[in-house]
Biopython code that builds the backbone (N, CA, C, O; Angstrom):
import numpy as np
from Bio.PDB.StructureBuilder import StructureBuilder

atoms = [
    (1, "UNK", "N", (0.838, -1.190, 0.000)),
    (1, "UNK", "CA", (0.000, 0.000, 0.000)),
    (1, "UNK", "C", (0.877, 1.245, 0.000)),
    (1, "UNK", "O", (1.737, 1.335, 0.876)),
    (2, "UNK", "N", (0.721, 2.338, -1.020)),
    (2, "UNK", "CA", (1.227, 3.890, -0.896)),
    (2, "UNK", "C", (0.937, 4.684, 0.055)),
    (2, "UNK", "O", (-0.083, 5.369, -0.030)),
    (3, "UNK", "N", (1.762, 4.758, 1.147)),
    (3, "UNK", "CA", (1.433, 5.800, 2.485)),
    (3, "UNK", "C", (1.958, 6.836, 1.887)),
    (3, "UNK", "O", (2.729, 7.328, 2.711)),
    (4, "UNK", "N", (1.987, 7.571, 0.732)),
    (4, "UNK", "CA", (2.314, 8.694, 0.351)),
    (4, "UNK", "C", (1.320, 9.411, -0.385)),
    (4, "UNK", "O", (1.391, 10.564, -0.809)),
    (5, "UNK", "N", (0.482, 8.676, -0.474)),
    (5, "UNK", "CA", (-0.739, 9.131, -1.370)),
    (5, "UNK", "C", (-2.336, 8.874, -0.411)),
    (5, "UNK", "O", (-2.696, 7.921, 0.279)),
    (6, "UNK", "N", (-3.027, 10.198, -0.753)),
    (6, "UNK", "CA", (-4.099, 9.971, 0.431)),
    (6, "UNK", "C", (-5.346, 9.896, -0.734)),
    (6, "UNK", "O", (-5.438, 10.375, -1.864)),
    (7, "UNK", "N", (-6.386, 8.942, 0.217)),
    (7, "UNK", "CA", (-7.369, 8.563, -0.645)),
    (7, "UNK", "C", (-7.991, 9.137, -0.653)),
    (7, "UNK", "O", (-8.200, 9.826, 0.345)),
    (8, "UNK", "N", (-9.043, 9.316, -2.261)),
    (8, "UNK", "CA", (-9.505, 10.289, -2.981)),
    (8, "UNK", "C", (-10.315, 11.333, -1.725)),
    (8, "UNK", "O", (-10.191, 12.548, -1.573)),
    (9, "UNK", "N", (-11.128, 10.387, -0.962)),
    (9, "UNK", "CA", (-12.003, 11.411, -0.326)),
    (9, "UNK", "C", (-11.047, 12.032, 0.844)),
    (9, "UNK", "O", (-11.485, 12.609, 1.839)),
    (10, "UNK", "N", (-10.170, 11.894, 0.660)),
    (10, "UNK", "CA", (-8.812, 13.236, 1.757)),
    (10, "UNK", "C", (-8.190, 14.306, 1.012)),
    (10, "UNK", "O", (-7.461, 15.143, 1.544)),
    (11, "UNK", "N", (-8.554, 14.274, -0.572)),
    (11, "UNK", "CA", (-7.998, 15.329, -1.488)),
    (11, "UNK", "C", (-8.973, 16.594, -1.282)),
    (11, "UNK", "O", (-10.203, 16.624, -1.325)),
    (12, "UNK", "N", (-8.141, 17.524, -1.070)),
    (12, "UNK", "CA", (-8.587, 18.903, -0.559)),
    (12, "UNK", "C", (-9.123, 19.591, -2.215)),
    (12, "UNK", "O", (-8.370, 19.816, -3.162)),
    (13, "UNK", "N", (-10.358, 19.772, -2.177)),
    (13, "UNK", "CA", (-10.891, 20.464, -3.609)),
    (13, "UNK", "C", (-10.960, 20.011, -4.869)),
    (13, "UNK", "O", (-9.922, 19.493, -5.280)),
    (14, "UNK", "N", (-11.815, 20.049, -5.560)),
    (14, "UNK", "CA", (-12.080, 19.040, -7.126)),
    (14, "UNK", "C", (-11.029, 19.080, -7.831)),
    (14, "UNK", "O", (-10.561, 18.004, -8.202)),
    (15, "UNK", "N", (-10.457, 20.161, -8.159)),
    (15, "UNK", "CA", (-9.026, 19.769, -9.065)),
    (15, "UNK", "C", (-8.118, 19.080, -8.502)),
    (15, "UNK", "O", (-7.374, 18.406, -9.215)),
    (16, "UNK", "N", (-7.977, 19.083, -7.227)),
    (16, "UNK", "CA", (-6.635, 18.298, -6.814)),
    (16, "UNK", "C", (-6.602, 16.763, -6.991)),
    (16, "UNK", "O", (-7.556, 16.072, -6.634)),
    (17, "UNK", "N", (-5.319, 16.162, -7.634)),
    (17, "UNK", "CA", (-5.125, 14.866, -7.816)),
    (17, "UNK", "C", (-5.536, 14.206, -6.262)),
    (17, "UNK", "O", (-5.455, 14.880, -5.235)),
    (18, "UNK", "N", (-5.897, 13.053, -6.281)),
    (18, "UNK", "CA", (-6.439, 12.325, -5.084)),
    (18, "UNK", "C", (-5.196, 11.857, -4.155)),
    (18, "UNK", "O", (-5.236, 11.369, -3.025)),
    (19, "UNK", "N", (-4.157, 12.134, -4.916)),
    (19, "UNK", "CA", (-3.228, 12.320, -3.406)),
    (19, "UNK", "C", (-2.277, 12.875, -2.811)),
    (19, "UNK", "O", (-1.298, 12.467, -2.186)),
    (20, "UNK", "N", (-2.848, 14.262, -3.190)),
    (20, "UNK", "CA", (-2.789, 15.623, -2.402)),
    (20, "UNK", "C", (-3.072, 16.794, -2.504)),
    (20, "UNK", "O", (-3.070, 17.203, -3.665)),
    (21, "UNK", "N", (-3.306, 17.477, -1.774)),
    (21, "UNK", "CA", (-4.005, 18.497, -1.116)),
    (21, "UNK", "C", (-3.812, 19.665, -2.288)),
    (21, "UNK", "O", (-2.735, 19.697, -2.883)),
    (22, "UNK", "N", (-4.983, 20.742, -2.658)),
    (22, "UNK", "CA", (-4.719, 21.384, -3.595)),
    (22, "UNK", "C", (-3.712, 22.786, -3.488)),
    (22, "UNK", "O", (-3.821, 23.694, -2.664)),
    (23, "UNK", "N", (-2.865, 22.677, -4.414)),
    (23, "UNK", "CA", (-1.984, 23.293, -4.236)),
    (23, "UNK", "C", (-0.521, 22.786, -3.888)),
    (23, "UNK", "O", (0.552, 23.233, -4.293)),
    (24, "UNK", "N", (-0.722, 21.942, -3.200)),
    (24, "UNK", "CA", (0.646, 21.249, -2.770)),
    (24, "UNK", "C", (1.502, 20.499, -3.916)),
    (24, "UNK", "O", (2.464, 19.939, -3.390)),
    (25, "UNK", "N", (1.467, 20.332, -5.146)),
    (25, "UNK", "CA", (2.209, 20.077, -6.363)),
    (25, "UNK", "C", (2.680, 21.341, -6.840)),
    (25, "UNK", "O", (1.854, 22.252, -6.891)),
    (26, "UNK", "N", (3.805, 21.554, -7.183)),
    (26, "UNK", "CA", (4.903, 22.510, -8.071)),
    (26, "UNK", "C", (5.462, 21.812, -9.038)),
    (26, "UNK", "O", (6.259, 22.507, -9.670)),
    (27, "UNK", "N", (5.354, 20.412, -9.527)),
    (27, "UNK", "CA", (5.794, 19.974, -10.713)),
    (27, "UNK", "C", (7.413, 19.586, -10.430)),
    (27, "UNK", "O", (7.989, 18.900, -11.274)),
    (28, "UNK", "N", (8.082, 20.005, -9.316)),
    (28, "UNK", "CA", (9.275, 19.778, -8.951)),
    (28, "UNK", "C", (10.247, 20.067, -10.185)),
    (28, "UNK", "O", (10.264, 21.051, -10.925)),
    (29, "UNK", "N", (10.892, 19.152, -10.190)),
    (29, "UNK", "CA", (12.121, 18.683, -11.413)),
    (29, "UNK", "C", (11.395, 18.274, -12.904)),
    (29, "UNK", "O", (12.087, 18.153, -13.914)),
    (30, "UNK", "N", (9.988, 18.087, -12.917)),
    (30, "UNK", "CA", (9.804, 17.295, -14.045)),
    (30, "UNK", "C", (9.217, 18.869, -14.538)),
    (30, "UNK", "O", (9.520, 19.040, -15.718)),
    (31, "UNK", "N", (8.563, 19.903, -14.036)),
    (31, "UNK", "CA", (8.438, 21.191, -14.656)),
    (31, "UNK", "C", (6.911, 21.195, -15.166)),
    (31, "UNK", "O", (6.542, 21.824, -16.158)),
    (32, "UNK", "N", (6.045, 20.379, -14.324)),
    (32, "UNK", "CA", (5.090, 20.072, -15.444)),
    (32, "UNK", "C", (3.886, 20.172, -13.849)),
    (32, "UNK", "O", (3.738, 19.330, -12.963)),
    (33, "UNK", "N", (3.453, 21.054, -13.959)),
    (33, "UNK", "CA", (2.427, 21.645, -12.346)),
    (33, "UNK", "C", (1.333, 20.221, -12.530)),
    (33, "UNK", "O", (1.020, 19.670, -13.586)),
    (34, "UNK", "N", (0.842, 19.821, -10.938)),
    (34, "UNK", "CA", (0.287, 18.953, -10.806)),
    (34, "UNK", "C", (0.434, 17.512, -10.857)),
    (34, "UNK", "O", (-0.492, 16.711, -10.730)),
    (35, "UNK", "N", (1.810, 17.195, -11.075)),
    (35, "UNK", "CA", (2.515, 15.953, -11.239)),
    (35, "UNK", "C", (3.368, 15.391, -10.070)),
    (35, "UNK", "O", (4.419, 15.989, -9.839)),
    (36, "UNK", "N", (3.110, 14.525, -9.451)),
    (36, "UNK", "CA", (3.711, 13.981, -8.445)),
    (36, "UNK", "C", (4.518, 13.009, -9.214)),
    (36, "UNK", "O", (3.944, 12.179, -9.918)),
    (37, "UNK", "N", (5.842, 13.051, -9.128)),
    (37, "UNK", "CA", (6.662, 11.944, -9.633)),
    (37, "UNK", "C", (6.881, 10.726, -8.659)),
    (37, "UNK", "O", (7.192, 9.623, -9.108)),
    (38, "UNK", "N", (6.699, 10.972, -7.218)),
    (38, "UNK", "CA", (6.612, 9.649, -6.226)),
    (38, "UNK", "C", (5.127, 8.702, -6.476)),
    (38, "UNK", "O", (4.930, 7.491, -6.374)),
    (39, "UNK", "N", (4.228, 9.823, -6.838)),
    (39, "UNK", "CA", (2.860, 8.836, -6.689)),
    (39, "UNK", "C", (2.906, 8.109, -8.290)),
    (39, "UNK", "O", (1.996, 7.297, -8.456)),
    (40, "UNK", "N", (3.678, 8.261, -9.274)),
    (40, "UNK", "CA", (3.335, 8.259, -10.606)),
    (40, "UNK", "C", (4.237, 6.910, -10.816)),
    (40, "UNK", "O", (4.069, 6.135, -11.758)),
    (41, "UNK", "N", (5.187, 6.758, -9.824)),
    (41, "UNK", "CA", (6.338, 6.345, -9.735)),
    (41, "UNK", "C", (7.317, 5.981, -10.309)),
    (41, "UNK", "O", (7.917, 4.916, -10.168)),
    (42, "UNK", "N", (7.698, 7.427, -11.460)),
    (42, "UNK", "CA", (8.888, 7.035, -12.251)),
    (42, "UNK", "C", (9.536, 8.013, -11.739)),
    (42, "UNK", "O", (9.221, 8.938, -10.990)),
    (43, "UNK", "N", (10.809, 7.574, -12.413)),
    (43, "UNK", "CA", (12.311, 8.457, -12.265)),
    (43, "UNK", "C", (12.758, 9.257, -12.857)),
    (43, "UNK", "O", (12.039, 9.257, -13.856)),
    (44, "UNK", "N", (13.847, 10.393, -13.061)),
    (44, "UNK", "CA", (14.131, 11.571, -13.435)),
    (44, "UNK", "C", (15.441, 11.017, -13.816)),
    (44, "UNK", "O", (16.115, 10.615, -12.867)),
    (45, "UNK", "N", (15.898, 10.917, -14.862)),
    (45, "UNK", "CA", (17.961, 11.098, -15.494)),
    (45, "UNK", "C", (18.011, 12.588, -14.971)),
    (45, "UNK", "O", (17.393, 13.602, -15.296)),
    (46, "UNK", "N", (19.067, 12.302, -13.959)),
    (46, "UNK", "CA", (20.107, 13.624, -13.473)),
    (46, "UNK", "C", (21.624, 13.302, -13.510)),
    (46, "UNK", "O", (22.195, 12.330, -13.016)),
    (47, "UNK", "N", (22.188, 14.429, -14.268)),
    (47, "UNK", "CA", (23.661, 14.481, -14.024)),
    (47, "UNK", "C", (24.359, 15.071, -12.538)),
    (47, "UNK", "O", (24.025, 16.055, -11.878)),
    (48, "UNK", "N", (25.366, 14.148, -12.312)),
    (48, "UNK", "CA", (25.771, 14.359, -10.809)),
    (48, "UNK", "C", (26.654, 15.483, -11.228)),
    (48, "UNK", "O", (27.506, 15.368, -12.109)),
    (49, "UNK", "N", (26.378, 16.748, -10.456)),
    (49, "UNK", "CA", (27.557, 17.600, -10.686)),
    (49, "UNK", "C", (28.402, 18.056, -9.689)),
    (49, "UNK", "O", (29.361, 18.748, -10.031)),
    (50, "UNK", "N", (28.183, 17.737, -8.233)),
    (50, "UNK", "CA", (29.287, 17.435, -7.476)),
    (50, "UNK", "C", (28.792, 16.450, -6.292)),
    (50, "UNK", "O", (27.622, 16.328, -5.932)),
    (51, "UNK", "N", (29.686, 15.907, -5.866)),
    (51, "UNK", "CA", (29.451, 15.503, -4.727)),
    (51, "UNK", "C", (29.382, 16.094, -3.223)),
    (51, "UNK", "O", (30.190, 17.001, -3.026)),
    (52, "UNK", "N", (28.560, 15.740, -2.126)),
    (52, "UNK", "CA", (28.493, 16.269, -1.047)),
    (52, "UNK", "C", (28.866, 15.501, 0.358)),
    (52, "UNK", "O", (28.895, 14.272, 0.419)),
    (53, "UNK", "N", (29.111, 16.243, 1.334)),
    (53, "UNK", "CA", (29.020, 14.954, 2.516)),
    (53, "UNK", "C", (27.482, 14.692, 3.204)),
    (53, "UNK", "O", (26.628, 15.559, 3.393)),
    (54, "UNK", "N", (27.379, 13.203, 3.531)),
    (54, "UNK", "CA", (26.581, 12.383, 3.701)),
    (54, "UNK", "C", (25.869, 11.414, 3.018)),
    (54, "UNK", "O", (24.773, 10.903, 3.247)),
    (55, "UNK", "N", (26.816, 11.224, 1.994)),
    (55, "UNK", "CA", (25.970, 10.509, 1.194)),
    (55, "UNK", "C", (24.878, 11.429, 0.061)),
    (55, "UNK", "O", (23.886, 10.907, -0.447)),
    (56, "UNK", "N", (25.273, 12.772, -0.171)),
    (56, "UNK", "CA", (23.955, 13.537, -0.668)),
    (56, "UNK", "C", (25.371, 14.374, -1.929)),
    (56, "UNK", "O", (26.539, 14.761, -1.878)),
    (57, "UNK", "N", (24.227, 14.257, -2.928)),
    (57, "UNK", "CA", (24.958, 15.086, -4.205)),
    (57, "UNK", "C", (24.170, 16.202, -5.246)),
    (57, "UNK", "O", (23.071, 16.145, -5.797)),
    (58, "UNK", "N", (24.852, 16.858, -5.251)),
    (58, "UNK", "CA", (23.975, 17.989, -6.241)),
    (58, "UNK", "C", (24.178, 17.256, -7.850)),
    (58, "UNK", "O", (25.159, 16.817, -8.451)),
    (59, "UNK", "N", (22.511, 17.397, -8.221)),
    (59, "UNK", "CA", (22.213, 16.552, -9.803)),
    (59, "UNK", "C", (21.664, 18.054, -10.530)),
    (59, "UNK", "O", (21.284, 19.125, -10.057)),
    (60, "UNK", "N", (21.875, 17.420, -12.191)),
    (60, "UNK", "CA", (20.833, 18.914, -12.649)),
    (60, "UNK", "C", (20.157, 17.991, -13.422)),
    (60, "UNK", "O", (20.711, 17.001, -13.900)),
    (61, "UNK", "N", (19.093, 18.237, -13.559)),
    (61, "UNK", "CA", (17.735, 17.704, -14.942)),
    (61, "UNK", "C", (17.724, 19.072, -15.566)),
    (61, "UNK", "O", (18.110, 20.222, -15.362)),
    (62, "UNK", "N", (17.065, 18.321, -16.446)),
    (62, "UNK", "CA", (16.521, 19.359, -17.379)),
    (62, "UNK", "C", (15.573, 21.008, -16.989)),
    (62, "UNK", "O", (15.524, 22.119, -17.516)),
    (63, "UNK", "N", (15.024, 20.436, -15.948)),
    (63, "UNK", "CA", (13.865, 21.187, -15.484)),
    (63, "UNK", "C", (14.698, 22.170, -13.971)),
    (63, "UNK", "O", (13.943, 22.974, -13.424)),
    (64, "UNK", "N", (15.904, 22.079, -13.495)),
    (64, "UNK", "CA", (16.809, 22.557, -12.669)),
    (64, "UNK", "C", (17.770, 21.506, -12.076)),
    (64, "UNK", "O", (18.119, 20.500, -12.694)),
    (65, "UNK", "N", (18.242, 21.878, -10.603)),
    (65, "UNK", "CA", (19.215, 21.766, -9.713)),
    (65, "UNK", "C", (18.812, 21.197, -8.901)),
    (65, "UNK", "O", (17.878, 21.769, -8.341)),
    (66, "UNK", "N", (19.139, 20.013, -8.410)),
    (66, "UNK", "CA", (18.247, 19.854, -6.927)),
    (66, "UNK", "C", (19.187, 18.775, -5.942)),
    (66, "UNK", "O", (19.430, 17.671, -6.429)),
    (67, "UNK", "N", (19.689, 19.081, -4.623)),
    (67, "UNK", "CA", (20.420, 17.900, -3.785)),
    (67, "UNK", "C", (19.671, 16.649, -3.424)),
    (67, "UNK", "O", (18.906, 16.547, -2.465)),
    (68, "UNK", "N", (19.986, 15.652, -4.338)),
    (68, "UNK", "CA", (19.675, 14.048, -3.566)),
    (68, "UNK", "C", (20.989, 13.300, -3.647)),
    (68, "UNK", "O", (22.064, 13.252, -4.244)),
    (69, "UNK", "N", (20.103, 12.618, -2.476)),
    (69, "UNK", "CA", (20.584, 11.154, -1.924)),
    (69, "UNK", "C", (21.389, 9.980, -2.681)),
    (69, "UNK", "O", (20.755, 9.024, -3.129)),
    (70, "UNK", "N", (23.088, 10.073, -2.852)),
    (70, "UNK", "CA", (23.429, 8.956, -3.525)),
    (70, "UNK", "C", (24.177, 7.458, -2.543)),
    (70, "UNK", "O", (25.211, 6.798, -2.647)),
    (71, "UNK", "N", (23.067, 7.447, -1.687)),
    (71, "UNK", "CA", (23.565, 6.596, -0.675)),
    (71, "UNK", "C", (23.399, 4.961, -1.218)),
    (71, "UNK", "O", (24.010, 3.954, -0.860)),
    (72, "UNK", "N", (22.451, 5.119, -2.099)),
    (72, "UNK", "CA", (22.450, 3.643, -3.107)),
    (72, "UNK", "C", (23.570, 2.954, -4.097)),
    (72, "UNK", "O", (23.909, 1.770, -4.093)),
    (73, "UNK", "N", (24.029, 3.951, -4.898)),
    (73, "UNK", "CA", (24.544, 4.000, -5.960)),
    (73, "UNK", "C", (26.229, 4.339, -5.567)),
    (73, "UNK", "O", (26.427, 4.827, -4.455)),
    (74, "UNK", "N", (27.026, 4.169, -6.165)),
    (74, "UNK", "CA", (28.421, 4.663, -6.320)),
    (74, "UNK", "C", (28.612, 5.702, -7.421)),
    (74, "UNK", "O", (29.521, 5.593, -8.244)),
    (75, "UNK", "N", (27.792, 6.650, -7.423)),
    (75, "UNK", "CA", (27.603, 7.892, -8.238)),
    (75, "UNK", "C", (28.689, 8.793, -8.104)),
    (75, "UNK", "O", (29.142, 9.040, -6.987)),
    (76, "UNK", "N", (29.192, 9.351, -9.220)),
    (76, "UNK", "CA", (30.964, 9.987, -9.369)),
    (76, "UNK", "C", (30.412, 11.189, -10.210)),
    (76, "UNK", "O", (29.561, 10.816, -11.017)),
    (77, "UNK", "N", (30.661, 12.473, -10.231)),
    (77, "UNK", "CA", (30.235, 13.880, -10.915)),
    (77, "UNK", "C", (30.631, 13.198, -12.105)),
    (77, "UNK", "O", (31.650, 12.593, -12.438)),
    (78, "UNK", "N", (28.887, 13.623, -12.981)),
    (78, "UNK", "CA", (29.504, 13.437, -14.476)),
    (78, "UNK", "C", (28.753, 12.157, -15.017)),
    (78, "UNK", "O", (28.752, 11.730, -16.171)),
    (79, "UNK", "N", (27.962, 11.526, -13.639)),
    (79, "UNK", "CA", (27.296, 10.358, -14.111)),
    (79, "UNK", "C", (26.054, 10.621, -14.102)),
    (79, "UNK", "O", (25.651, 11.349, -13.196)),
    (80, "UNK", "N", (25.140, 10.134, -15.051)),
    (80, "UNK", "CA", (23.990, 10.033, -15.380)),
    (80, "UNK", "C", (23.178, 9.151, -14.086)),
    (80, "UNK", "O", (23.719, 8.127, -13.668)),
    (81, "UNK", "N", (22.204, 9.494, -13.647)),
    (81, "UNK", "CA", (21.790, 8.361, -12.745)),
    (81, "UNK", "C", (19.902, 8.578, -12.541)),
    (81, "UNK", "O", (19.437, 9.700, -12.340)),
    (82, "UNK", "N", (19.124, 7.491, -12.623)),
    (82, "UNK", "CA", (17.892, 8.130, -12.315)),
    (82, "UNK", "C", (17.841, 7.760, -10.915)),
    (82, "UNK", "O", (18.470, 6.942, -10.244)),
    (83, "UNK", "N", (16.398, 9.054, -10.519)),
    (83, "UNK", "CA", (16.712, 9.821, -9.337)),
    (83, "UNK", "C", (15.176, 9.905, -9.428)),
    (83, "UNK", "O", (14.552, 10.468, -10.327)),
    (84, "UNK", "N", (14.474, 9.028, -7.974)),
    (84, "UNK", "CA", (13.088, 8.787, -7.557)),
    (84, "UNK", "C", (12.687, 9.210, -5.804)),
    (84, "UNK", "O", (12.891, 8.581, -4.765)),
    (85, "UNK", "N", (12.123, 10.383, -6.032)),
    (85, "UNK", "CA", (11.991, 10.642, -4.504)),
    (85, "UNK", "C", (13.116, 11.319, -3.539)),
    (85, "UNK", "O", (13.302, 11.334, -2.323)),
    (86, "UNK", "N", (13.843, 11.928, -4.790)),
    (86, "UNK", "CA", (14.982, 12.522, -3.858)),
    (86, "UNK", "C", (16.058, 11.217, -3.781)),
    (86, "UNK", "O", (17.037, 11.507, -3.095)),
    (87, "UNK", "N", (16.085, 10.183, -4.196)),
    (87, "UNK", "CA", (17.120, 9.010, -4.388)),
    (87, "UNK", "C", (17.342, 8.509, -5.273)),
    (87, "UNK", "O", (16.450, 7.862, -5.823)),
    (88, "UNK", "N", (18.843, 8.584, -5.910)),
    (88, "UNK", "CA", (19.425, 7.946, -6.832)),
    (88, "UNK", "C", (19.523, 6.436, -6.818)),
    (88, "UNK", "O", (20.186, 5.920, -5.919)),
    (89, "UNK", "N", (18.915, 5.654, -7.748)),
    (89, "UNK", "CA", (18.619, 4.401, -7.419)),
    (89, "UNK", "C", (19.403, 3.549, -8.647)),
    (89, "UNK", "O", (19.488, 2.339, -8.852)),
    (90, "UNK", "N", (19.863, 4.555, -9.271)),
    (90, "UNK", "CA", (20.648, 3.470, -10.702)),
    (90, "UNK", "C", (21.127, 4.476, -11.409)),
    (90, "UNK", "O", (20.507, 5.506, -11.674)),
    (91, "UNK", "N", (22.803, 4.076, -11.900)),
    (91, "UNK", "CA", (23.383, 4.861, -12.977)),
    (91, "UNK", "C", (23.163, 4.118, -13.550)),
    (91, "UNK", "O", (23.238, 2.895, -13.426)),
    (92, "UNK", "N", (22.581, 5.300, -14.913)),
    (92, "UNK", "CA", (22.890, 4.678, -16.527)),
    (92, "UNK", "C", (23.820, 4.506, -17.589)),
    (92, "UNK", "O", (23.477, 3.932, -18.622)),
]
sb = StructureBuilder()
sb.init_structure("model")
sb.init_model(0)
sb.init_chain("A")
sb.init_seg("    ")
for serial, (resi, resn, name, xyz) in enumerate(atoms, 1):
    if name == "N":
        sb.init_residue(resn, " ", resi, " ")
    sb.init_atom(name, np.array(xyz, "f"), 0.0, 1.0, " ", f" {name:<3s}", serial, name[0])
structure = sb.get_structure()
């Protein structure tokens, strides 16, 4: 079961997707308003462009900049990797 997604009758107002609240989508990284990429559940290709401490690295997509999590992967600046939920889960 998706504990990230709330059922339809908890979605705040008729336009809002049924799992979440209206307004609370910005389209993130994918650039595209109203799109949850965790509930949809695909991944984003981001280039690693540096590394950070904790396990956390700055990626860019297409759509911007954003720090995730390469605590999965052995991700090196310069590698392609898709990136679900704020976690890099596979270089390509």
């Amino acid at each position: 079961m998706n504990t990230h997604c709330k059922e339809p009758a908890e979605a705040a107002g008729p336009s809002a997707p049924p799992c979440h609240p209206a307004g609370e989508l910005t389209g993130g990284l994918t650039g595209e308003p109203d799109h949850c990429v965790t509930c949809s559940d695909e991944a984003i290709e981001m280039e690693i462009v540096r590394m950070e401490e904790g396990g956390l690295a700055v990626a860019r997509a297409s759509a911007g900049v954003a720090e995730i999590s390469v605590a999965l992967v052995a991700a090196q600046p310069g590698d392609t990797v898709l990136v679900h939920g704020g976690e890099a889960i596979a270089i390509v």
